[in-house]
C-alpha positions in Angstrom: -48.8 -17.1 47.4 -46.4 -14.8 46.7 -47.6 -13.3 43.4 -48.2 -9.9 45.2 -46.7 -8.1 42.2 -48.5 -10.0 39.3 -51.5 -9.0 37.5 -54.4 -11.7 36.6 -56.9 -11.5 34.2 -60.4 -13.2 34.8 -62.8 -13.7 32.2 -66.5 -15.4 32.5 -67.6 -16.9 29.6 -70.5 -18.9 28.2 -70.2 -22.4 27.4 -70.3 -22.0 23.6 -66.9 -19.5 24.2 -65.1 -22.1 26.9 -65.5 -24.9 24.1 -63.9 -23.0 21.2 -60.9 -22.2 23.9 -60.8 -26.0 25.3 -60.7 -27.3 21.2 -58.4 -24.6 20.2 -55.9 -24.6 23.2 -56.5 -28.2 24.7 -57.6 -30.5 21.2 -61.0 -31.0 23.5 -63.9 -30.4 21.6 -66.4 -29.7 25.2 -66.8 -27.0 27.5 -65.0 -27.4 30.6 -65.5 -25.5 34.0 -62.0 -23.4 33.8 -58.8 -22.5 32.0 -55.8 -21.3 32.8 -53.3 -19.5 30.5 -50.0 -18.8 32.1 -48.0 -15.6 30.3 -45.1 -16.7 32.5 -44.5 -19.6 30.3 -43.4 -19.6 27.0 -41.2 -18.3 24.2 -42.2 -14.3 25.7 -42.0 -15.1 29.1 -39.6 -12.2 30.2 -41.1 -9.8 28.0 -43.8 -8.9 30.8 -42.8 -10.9 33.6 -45.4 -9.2 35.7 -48.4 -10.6 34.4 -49.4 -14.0 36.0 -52.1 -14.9 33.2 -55.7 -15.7 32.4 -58.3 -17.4 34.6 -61.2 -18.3 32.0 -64.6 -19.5 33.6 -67.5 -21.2 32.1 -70.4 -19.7 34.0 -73.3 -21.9 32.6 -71.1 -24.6 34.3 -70.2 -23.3 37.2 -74.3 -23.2 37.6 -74.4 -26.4 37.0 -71.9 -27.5 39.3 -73.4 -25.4 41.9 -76.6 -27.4 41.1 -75.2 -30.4 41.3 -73.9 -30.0 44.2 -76.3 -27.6 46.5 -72.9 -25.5 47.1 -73.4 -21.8 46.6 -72.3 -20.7 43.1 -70.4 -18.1 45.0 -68.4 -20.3 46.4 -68.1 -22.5 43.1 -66.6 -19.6 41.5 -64.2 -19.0 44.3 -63.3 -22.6 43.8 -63.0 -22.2 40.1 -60.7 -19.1 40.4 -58.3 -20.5 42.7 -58.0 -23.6 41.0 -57.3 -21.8 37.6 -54.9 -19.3 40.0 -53.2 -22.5 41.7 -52.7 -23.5 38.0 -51.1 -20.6 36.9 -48.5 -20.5 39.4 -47.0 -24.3 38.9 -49.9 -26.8 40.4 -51.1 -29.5 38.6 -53.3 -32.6 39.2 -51.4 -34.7 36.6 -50.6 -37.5 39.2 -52.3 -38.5 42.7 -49.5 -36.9 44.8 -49.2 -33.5 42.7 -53.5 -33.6 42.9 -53.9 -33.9 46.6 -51.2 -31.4 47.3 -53.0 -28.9 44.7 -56.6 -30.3 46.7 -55.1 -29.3 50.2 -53.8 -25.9 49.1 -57.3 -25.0 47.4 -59.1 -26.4 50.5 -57.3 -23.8 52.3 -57.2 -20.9 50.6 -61.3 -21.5 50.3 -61.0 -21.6 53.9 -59.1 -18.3 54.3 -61.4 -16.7 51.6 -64.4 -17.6 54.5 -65.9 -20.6 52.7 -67.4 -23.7 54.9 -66.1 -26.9 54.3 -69.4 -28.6 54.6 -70.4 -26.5 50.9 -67.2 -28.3 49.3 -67.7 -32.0 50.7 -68.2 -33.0 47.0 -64.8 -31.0 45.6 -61.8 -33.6 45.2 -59.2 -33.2 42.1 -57.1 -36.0 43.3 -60.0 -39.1 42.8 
């Protein structure tokens, strides 16, 4: 991904925490399943251009989702990592063509981290 050089910070919260952060940061008052902060954007940018950002993860919902889905919550918090990772460095899901190209790259990066398709069936961003 290139990003050999950058330093990530992960943090798994609880629900009550990831709806503060989604009202405060986003102007949605719920929890959501992950957030991404990007220090490479911004006003300070160059100030520490080694440090990629923050990948914040709602574990109560990640549970859920796990649930919901009979998938492993391993593997759901795989998926939630890469997705706030794939965020980080520049991909979105803002349109249908930017969400399957963001789909495709965290279908295979799951893949190369060793996780079966058949546990991510249900997993599509670009709906």
């Amino acid at each position: 991904m290139g990003c050999t050089d950058r330093e990530l910070s992960i943090a798994v919260i609880d629900d009550q925490e990831m709806q503060r952060l989604n009202r405060d940061y986003r102007g949605v008052d719920e929890p959501t399943d992950v957030l991404s902060f990007a220090q490479a954007e911004g006003e300070f940018a160059e100030i520490a251009p080694e440090l990629l950002g923050d990948v914040v993860i709602a574990a109560p919902t990640a549970a859920r989702m796990a649930l919901d889905h009979q998938c492993p919550l391993p593997t759901v918090l795989d998926l939630l990592l890469v997705h706030g990772i794939l965020h980080l460095i520049g991909f979105d899901h803002a349109d249908p063509d930017e969400a399957a190209a963001m789909d495709r790259k965290t279908l295979d990066l799951m893949a190369r981290l060793g996780h079966s398709s058949a546990d991510l069936a249900w997993f599509e961003t670009a709906g």
